[in-house]
Residue, then its C-alpha position, 0 to 999 in steps of 0.5 A: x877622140x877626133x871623129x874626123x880622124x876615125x872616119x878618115x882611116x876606113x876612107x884612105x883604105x878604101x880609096x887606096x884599094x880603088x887606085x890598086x884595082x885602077x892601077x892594075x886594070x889600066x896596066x892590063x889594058x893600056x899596057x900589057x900587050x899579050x902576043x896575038x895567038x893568031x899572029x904566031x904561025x909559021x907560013x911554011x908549016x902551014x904550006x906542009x899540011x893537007x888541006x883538011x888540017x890546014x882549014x881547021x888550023x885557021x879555024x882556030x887560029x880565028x877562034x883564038x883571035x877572036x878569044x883574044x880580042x874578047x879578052x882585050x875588051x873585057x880589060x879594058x870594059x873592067x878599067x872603064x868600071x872601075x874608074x866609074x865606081x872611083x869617080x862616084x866614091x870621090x864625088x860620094x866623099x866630097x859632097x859628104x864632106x861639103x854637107x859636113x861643114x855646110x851643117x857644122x857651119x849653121x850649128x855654129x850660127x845657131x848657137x850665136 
């Protein structure tokens, strides 16, 4: 049995699961642009109310503002995380591999 080829499955499965977490978490931050509560008010409403309703409804168009805005962040915080642990994965494989055959390498200079 080859070894290489039983430690290349757990490897490409690992590696795959990392780029669907990439992929979805850079689609989250990148590329779905959730509407901005804060943004979707009509004027005239706002002009109807009191003024003791009006300064809580723009209290909390502020508290959803800034709730969205921290939801922003933290998507793309998560694809900045995710795309460090990929990078240190591949750069764990490579130098894996790279000892694997700097090391088969002297044994087969041993052996001559």
């Amino acid at each position: 049995m080859n070894k290489n080829k039983v430690s290349s499955r757990p490897w490409s499965v690992l590696l795959w699961v990392y780029l669907i977490i990439l992929f979805a978490s850079g689609y989250i931050a990148f590329f779905y642009f959730e509407q901005n509560p804060a943004s979707m008010f009509d004027v005239t409403t706002v002009q109807l109310m009191e003024k003791n309703v009006e300064t809580f409804f723009f209290e909390a168009l502020e508290v959803e503002s800034k709730a969205h805005e921290k939801k922003r962040d933290l998507a793309f915080q998560t694809f900045n995380v995710v795309l460090g642990a990929i990078l240190g994965f591949l750069s764990a494989s490579s130098s894996t591999l790279f000892e694997r055959s700097k090391s088969s390498a002297e044994a087969k200079d041993n052996l001559t």
